[in-house]
N, C-alpha and C positions, 0 to 999 in steps of 0.2 A: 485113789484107786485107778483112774484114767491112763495110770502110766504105764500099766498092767497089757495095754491096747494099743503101745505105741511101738513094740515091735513084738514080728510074731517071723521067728527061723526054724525051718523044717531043712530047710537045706541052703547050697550055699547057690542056684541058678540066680538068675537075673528075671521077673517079673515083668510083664505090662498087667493092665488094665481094662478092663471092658464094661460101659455104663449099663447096669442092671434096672435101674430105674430112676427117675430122675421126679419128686413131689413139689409142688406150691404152695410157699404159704406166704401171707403178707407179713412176715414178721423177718428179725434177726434172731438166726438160727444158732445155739451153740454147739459144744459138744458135744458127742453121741454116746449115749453111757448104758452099760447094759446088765443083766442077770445072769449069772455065771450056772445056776440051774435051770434054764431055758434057754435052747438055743435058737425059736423063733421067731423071739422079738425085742424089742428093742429099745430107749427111750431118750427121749432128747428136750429139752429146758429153750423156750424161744423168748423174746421180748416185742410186742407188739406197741409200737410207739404212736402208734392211733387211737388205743383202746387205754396205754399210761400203764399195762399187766403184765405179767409173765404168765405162758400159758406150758404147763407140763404135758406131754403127751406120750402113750405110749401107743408104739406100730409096730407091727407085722416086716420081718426083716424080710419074707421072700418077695412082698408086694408094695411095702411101703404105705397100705393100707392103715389107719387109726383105728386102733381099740379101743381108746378110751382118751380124754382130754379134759384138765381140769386146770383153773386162778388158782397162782398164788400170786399174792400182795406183792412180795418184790423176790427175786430169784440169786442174788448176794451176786457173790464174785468168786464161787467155788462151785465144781461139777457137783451134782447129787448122787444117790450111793442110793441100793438097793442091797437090801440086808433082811433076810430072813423073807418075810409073807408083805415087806413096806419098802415102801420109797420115801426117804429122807430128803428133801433138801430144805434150801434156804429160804427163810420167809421174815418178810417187813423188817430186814436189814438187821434186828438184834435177835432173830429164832432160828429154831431148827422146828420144823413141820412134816408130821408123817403121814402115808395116803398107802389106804389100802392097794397092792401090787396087781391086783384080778381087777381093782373096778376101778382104781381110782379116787375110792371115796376118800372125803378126808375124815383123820383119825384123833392127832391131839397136834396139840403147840407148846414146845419147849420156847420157853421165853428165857432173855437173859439181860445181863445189864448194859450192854454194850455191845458195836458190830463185829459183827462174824467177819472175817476176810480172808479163809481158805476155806479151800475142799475138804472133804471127808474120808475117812480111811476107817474101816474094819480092819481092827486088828487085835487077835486075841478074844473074838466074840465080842469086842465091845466099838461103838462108834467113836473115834479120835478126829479131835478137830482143834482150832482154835479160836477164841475171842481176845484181843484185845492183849493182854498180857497172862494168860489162862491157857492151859490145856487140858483139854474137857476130854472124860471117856461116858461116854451114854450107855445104857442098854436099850434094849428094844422097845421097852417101856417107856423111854425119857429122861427115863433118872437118873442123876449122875451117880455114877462110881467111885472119878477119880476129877479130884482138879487141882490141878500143878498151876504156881504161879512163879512165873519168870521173871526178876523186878526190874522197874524199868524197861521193858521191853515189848514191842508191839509187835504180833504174830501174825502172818498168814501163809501164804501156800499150802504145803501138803505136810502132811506126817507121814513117819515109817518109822520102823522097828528093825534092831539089828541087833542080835543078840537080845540080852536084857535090857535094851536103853532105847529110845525113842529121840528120833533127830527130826529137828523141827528149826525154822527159818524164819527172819524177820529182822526188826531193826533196834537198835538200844541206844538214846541217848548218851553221850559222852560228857559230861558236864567240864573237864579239865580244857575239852578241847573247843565244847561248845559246836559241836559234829555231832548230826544223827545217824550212826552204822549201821552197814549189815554185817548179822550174826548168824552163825550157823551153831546151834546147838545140842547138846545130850544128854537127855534129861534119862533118870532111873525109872524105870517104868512102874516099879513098884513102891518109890515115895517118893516121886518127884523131884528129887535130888540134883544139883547139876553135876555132870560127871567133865562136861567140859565146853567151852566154847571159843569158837573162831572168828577173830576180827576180819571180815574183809575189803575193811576200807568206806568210806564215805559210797552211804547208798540212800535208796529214799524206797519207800512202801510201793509194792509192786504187787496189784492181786487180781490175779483174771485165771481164769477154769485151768490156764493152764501153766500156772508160774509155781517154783519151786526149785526143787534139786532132783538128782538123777541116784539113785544109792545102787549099789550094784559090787557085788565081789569084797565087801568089806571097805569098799570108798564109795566117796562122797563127790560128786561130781554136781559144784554149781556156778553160781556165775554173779556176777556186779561190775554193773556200769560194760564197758568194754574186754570185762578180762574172764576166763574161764578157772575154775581151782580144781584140783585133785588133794582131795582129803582125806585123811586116815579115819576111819570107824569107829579105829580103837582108841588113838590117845588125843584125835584132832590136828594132826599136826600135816600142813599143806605141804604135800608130798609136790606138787608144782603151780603152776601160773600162765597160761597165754593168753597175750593182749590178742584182739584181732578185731575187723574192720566193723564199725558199730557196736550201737549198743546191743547184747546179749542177753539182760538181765530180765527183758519181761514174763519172759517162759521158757522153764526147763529147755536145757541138753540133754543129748539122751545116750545111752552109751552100749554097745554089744561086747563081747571077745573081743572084737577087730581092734575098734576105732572110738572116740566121741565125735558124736556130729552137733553140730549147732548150725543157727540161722540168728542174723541180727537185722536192725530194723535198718540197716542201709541198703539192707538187699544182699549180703554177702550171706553163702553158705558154705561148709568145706568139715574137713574129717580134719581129727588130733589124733597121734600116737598114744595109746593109755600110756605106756611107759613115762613120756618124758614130756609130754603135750607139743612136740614138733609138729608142722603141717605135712598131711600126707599130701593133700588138694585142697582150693580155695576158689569160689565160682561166684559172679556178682550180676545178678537178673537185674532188670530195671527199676523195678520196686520195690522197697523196704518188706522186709520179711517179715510177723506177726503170730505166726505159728511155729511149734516146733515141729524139727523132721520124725517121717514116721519110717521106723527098717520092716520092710517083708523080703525076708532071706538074701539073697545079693544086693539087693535094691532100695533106692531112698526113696521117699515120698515129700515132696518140695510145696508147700503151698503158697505161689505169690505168683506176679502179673496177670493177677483174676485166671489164675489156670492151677491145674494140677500138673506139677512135674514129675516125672517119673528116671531115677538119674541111676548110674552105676556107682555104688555107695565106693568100691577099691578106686576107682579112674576120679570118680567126681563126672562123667560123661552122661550128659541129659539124652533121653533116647524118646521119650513119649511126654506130647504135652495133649492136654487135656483143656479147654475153657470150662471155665466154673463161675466165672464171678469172683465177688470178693468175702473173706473167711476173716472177719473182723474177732469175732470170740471165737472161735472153730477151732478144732485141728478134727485131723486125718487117724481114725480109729480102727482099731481090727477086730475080727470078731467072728472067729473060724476063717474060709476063705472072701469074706468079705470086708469090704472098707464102706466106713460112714464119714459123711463131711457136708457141714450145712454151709453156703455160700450162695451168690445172687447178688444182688443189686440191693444189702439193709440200707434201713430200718424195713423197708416197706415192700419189698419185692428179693425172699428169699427164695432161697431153694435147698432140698435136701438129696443129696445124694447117693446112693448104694452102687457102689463099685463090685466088680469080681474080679480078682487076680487070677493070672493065668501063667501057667509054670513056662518058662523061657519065652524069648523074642522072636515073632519068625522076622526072618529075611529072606522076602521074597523077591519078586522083579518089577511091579509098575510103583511108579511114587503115587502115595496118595498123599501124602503132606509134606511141606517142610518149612521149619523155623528157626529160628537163631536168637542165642543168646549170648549175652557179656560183653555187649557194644556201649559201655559203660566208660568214663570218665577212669572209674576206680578199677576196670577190670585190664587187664594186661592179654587176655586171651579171648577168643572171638569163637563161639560153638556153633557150626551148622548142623542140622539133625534131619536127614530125610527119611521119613517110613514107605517102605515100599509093598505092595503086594499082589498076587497072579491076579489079572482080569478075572472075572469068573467066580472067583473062591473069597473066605471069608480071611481078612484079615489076623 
C-alpha cells in the first residue's frame, strides 16, 4: 500500500521543498506509512541495533511529536498497513502482529509456518500478503480467508489487484535449467487459480519495504537484474524491455501518464517512454541509488549522495538539493502536502524527516547554494544547479 504515497499530481508545476521538522532517534529509520482516515498522524517501523528490537511508533504529522511507541520482536522486510481501528505488521520473522491504532496496545499474533517477505496490501477488506510460496488474505480478526499456493515458488514484495486477479512477484525454481527465476504472476482472486505468468530471466529474492512492481493503467511495470518490463494485465505478455545502467531490481519503478522513472544501485536515474521504454533522460549521482523515485506533480524526488534531490521529472534537470544522511530502508512518502523520509547516519544516529512542498520554484537574485552533479566515470553530462534568492526575503 506504500505505493499509494509515492506519487501525488494536482498539477503539472515543478515543486521545491521546505524542512517542516526535522526528529532524533537512535535507530534506522524506515518507511513512513500512514491512516488514510486521519490526516494528523502518522507512523513509521525503526530498528534499534543496540537494544537487537524493532520499535513501532506512532507521531503527530504537524510536530513530529510521539503518541505512542511499542517492541515488536523482529519488523520482517515489508512496510506495515493500517486497517480499520489496527496496525498490522511483521513480527518474529514467521507472523503478522496487530496493535491497537489509539494506543498502541498489543492485540493478537497471527503465526505461520514460514517467513513472511513482503508487504501488506488491503484489498477487497481483506489483508493480502505473502509467505513463502502462499498467498494469504486475513481479516481483521487474523483469520484467514483465503490461501492460494503458487508451486514451486517463493513470494515477496507487494500484491495488487486488477480486475478479478491478483499479481504478485517472486522467484520459481527451474529444474531443466537448474536457474532460480523471477516471476511475475496472476493469480484468480476468487480460487487461486493461475491465470498466467511471466518468466523474466535469472533473478534471486529481493525483499525490502520497498521492492516490487508498479501496476498502473492495465500494465505491469517491473524490473530484474538490470532491465525494466512493461507487461500486459490481461494476457501477461511483455509489451517491452530496457536494459539500463545497474541493477534495478531492488525496489519498484514507479510510473505516471508521462513517463517510468527508476533509480539503480549505480547511481543512475532517468525517465522511459511508456510507449516503447526509449530514454527520455538519464542522470548518474555519485552514489548508488537504494530508493525508488518519488513524483509530486512536475517533480521527482531523488534520494542518494546522503541528500534529497529535488529534479525536473520532463528535463531530468536537478534544481534542489537537500542533506539528509543516508535512507538505507527509506523512501520518500506523500501524504497531503507533506513528505516523510527517515535518514541519518544508521544503525545508530537516525533521523526523521517532515518536508512541505511548495507549488513552483522562485528565482530570485542572490545565490544561496550551489552544487553539482554527474562528474561520474558513467555519466557523459556534468549539472550545475545554483538557487538564488533577494537579501532580506524568504527563500
Amino acid at each position: 500500500m506504500f505505493r499509494k504515497n509515492l506519487v501525488h499530481i494536482s498539477h503539472s508545476d515543478l515543486v521545491s521543498l521546505s524542512i517542516k521538522w526535522i526528529k532524533k532517534y537512535p535507530w534506522l529509520i524506515r518507511t513512513v506509512f500512514f491512516d488514510y482516515e486521519d490526516d494528523t498522524s502518522a507512523y513509521v517501523e525503526a530498528y534499534s541495533e543496540k537494544k537487537q528490537e524493532y520499535i513501532l511508533t506512532k507521531f503527530n504529522q504537524i510536530t513530529g511529536d510521539i503518541k505512542w511507541q511499542t517492541h515488536v520482536v523482529n519488523g520482517g522486510y515489508g512496510t506495515p498497513i493500517v486497517f480499520k481501528n489496527l496496525v498490522f505488521c511483521l513480527n518474529s520473522f514467521d507472523s503478522i502482529a496487530a496493535y491497537n491504532k489509539n494506543n498502541g496496545k498489543y492485540l493478537f499474533n497471527r503465526k505461520f509456518d514460514d517467513r513472511i517477505r513482503s508487504s501488506m496490501n488491503v484489498i477487497d477488506g481483506y489483508i493480502w500478503f505473502s509467505h513463502t510460496s502462499h498467498l494469504i488474505a486475513l481479516d481483521e480478526n487474523g483469520k484467514i480467508i483465503h490461501d492460494f499456493h503458487v508451486p514451486n515458488a517463493f513470494l515477496y514484495g507487494t500484491v495488487s489487484k486488477y480486475q478479478d486477479e491478483l499479481i504478485i512477484i517472486g522467484t520459481k525454481y527451474i529444474q531443466d535449467e537448474n536457474t532460480s527465476n523471477k516471476f511475475i504472476w496472476a493469480i484468480d482472486k476468487k480460487n487461486g487459480n493461475k491465470l498466467f505468468e511471466v518468466n523474466l530471466g535469472v533473478g534471486s529474492i529481493i525483499s525490502t519495504d520497498t521492492s516490487g512492481f508498479w501496476l498502473q493503467k492495465g500494465y505491469i511495470y517491473a524490473s530484474n537484474n538490470d532491465k525494466i518490463f512493461k507487461i500486459s494485465a490481461q494476457n501477461g505478455k511483455i509489451v517491452w524491455q530496457r536494459k539500463v545502467n545497474g541493477n534495478v531490481h531492488r525496489h519498484t519503478v514507479i510510473a505516471d501518464s508521462q513517463a517510468v522513472y527508476y533509480t539503480t544501485l549505480k547511481g543512475e536515474f532517468g525517465s522511459l517512454k511508456l510507449k516503447n521504454g526509449t530514454v527520455n533522460w538519464k542522470v548518474n549521482i555519485e552514489e548508488g541509488i537504494i530508493t525508488p523515485p518519488t513524483v509530486i506533480n512536475g517533480s521527482l524526488l531523488i534520494i542518494g549522495d546522503s541528500s534529497i534531490y529535488v529534479v525536473d521529472k520532463k528535463e531530468g534537470l536537478i534544481y534542489q538539493k537537500i542533506p539528509t544522511g543516508h535512507s538505507p530502508y527509506s523512501a520518500a512518502t506523500i501524504f497531503r502536502n507533506r513528505v516523510f523520509l527517515g535518514a541519518g547516519e544508521p544503525p545508530i544516529n537516525g533521523l526523521l524527516f517532515c518536508f512541505e512542498f511548495n507549488q513552483g520554484v522562485n528565482n530570485n537574485l542572490e545565490i544561496s547554494q550551489d552544487f553539482y552533479v554527474g562528474n561520474t566515470l558513467n555519466s557523459k553530462k556534468l549539472q550545475l544547479t545554483i538557487e538564488k534568492k533577494i537579501i532580506g526575503m524568504k527563500q
